[in-house]
N, C-alpha and C positions, 0 to 999 in steps of 0.2 A: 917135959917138952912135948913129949908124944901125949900126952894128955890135953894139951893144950892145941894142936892142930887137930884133936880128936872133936873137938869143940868146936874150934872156926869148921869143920867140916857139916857139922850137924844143924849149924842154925845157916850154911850158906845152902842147903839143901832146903833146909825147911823157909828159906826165903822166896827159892826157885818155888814149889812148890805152892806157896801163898801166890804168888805174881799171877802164877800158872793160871791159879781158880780164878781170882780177880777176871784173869783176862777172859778166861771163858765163860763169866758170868755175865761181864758186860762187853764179851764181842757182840757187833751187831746182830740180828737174825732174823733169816726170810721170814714174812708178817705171812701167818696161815691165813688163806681168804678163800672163797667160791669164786670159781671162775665158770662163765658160761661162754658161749662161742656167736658169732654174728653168723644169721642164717638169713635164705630167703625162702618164702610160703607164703600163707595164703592170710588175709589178714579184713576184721571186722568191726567196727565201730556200732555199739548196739544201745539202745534205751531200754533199759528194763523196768520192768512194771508190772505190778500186777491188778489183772482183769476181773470182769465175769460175762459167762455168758447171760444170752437171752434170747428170746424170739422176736426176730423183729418185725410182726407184724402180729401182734397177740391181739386177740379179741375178746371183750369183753362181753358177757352173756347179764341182761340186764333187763327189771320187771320192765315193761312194756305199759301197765297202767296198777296202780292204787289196789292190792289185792292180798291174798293170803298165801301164798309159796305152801304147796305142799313138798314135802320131806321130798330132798334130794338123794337117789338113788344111784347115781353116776357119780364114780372115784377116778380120783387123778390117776392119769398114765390112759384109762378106757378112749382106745380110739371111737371117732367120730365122722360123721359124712357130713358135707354142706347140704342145709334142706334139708336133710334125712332123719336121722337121727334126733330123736327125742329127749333132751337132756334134762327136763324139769317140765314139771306140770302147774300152772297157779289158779285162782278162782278171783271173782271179782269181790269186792269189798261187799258184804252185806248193809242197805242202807240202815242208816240209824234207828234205832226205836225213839218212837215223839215220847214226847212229855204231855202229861194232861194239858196244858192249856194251849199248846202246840198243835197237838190234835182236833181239839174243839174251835182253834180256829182255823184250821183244816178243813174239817166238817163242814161250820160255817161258809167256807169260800166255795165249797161243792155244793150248798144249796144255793148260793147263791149265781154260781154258774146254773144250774139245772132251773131255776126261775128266769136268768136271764136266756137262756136257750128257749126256753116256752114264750117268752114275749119277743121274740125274733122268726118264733113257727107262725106264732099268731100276726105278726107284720107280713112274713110271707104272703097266709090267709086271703088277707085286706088285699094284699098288691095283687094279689091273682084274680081276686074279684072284680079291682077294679081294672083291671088288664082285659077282661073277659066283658066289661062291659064298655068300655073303649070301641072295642074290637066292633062288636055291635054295633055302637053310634057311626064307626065308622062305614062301616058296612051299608047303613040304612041313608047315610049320605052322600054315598059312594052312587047308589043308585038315584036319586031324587038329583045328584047333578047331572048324571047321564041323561033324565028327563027335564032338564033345563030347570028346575023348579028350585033347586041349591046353589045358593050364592057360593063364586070361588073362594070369598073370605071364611064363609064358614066351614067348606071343605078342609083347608087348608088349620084351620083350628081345629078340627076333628083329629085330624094329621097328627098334628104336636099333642094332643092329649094321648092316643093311642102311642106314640115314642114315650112320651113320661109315664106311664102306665108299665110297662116295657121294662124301663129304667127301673123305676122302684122294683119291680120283681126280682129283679139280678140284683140290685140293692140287698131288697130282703133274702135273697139265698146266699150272698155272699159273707152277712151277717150272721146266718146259723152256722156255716161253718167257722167263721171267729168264735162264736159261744161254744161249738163242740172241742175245740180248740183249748179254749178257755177248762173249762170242765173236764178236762181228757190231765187238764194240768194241773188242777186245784185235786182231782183221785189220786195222783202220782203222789202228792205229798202225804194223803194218809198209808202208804205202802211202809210197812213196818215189820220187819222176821223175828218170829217170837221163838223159833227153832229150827234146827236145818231141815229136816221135814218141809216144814211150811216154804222154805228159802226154797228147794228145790224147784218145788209144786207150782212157786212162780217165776222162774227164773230159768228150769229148766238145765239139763248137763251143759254147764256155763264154762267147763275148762278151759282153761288155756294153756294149748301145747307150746312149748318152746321150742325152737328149732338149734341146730349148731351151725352158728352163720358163716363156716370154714370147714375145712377138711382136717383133720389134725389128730392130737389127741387131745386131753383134758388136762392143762397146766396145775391147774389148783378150783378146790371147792373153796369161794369165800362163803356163803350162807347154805349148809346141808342140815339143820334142823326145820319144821315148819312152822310157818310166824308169819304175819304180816308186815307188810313192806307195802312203802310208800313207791310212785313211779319213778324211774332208773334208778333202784338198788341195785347195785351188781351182785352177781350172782355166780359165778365165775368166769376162770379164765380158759381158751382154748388158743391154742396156735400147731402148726405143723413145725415140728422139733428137727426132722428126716431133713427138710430142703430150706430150712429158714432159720436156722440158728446163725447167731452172731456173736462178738464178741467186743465189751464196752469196756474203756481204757479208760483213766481218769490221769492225761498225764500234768505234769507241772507246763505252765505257761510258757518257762523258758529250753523245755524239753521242745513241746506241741512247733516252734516256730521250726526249730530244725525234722518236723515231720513232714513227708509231701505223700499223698496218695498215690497208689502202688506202691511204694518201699513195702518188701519182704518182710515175712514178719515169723516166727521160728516160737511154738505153744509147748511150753515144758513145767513140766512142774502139775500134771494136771489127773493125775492117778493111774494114767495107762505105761505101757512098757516102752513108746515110743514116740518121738516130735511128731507134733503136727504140722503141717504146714499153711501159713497164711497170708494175705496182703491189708494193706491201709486202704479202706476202699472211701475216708471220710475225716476229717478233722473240724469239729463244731469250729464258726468263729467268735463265738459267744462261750465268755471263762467265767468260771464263778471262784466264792471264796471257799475254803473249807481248811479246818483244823486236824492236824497230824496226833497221830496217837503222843504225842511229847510234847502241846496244845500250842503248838507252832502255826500261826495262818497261812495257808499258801494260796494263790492262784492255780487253778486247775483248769483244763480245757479236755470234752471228751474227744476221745479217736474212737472209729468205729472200724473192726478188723472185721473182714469175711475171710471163711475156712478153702481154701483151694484144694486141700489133697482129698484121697477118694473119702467116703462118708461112711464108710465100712470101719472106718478106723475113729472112728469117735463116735460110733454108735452109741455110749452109757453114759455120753457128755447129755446134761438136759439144762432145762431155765434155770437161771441162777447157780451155777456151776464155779468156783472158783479154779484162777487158770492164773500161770505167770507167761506173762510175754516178751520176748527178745526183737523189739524192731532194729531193723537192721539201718541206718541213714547211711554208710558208708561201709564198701568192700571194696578187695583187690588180693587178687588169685595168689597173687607173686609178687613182692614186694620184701625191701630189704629188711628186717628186722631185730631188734633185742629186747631183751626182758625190760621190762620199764623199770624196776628193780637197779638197776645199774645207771641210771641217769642221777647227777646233782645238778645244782646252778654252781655256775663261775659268772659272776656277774651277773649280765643279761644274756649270760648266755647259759646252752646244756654243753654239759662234758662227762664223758665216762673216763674211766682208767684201764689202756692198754695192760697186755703183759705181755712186753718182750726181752726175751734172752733175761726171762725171773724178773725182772725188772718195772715198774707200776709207770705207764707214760698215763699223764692227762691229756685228752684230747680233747677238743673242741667237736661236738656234730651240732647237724640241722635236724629237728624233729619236724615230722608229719604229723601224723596222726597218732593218740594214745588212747589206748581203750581201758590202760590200769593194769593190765598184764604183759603186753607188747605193745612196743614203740614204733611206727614208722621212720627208719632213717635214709635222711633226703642226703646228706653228704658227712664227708668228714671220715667214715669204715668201709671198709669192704669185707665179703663173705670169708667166712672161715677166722677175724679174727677174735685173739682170745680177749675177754672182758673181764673185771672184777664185777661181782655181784653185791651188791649190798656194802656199798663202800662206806668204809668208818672214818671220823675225822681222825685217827692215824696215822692214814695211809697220805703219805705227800709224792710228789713227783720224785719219780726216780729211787722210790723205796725197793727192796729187795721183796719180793712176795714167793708164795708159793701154795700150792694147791690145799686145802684142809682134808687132811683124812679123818675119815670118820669110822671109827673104831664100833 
């Protein structure tokens, strides 16, 4: 008999004991979550993107006429004065060398200038002759009308011969200069340099200095060996880096609409210790197409940013610099907020999940503004209270939560 209640003892024990576990296996339990708190501060809505610099008024340094560039001796960064400074030297093209037949009828055209120049002396000759004997007849009828004895018609033909006489002369001298003319141009074409020697001897220290048409320094050499170049090869670049630097944005189409000049604009990412600071001083209205490195098309529009903080501070920024930029389209100092992190959808609408008295409420708010880190919130919380972060589909209304330690 005592054996026997020895037994209903042991399995009523080891009954309690199963129940026991059971029940504390599947009693409910606060759901571990992150909680963060609703604050107010300061808050930004920013475009990011990235830049490069440049100068915005670079000048190109470029042949002037058809010549031979001697070897360029000025290296980028060498400042330069406007008008002053010498930055390249060139010479003018040496003309062709003829060909035999080229030449000979070259020759040709010079002898026959120099023939037609002597029958234009000898026309002179004639007209001065007969100019000088005009002059005479008129002379000797000049007087013989004064003695009644010359009829007025013949005066007056004496008249007109000595004016056409006159005429032809200015004729004939106007004529030799056409043939020296002629012949000054028919020589030109046998001019031929058979060596630099000779090239000088006619030609003369022919150089041509290049000036630096700005104040600046020197951007970049494009042509420093010497060679000939046709006219406007460029030849480099100059611009002043100190007072004229910019900075060119390439943003998306439906970025560029929410841009307006003056929005602030915050330079990081750019190899120095500290932000620069900047504004939108331009928004191209003209977009083009262009292909994303993952060969995606996109519309692009440029901005153009100038630097407002001192220049002391981006002194080692030069042309073509890469920079990332924060344009700012929207702040506020003070404003209520949460980790953007803590928003779902319920519907059409946003809700986060309270925690009060351990307990997970869903609440309904209004969003403002999201930047992808913090939320504007327009209604629905007030400061101080506590939020689930990173809500899981788990968690339902009125769950029990409690804070995650992390060990």
């Amino acid at each position: 008999m005592a054996k026997k209640k020895s037994r209903s003892y042991f399995t009523i024990v080891a009954v309690l004991v199963t129940a026991a576990a059971l029940a504390y296996a599947f009693w409910p339990r606060a759901l571990s979550v992150d909680i963060g708190t609703v604050k107010r501060g300061p808050m930004t809505l920013t475009i990011d993107e990235e830049g490069r610099t440049r100068v915005r008024d670079a000048y190109v340094v470029s042949t002037p006429v058809a010549g031979r560039l001697m070897r360029v001796e000025a290296q980028p960064g060498d400042a330069v004065i406007k008008n002053e400074t010498i930055v390249a030297q060139m010479r003018p093209l040496n003309p062709a060398a003829l060909d035999i037949r080229t030449r000979e009828q070259a020759r040709a055209a010079v002898a026959a200038a120099e023939a037609a120049l002597r029958v234009s002396r000898a026309d002179l000759n004639k007209a001065m002759a007969d100019l000088d004997f005009a002059q005479s007849e008129w002379g000797r009828a000049k007087k013989l009308a004064e003695k009644g004895t010359e009829s007025q018609a013949a005066l007056d033909r004496f008249r007109s011969n000595l004016r056409a006489a006159s005429a032809m002369r200015d004729t004939a001298q106007a004529a030799i200069s056409v043939r020296e003319a002629e012949l000054a141009n028919a020589r030109a074409r046998l001019i031929s340099f058979d060596g630099p020697e000779q090239a000088s001897a006619q030609m003369g220290d022919a150089d041509i200095p290049l000036r630096a048409p700005a104040t600046g320094r020197i951007l970049r050499v494009i042509q420093q060996s010497e060679t000939t170049l046709t006219a406007g090869t460029p030849i480099m670049e100059i611009g002043n880096i100190a007072h004229d630097l910019e900075i060119v944005v390439e943003l998306l189409s439906t970025d560029a609409v929410q841009v307006s000049p003056g929005d602030r604009v915050i330079v990081d990412d750019w190899g120095g210790d500290t932000q620069l600071e900047g504004k939108v001083e331009r928004v191209d209205p003209w977009g083009f197409k262009k292909f994303s490195s993952l060969g995606v098309e996109e519309q692009r529009v440029n901005a153009i940013i100038r630097f407002t903080g001192a220049r002391q501070s981006r002194d080692k920024l030069g042309h073509g610099y890469r920079v990332e930029v924060r344009i700012i389209i929207w702040e506020d100092q003070s404003t209520l907020l949460i980790p953007s992190n803590a928003l779902f959808r319920d519907g059409d609408y946003w809700a986060v999940f309270r925690v009060i008295d351990g307990k997970a409420i869903q609440t309904r708010v209004k969003v403002g503004k999201d930047n992808g880190l913090s939320a504007q919130i327009l209604d629905g919380l007030e400061v101080g209270d506590a939020i689930i972060l990173y809500p899981s589909s788990g968690i339902s209304n009125g769950a029990k939560v409690a804070q995650r330690v992390i060990e």
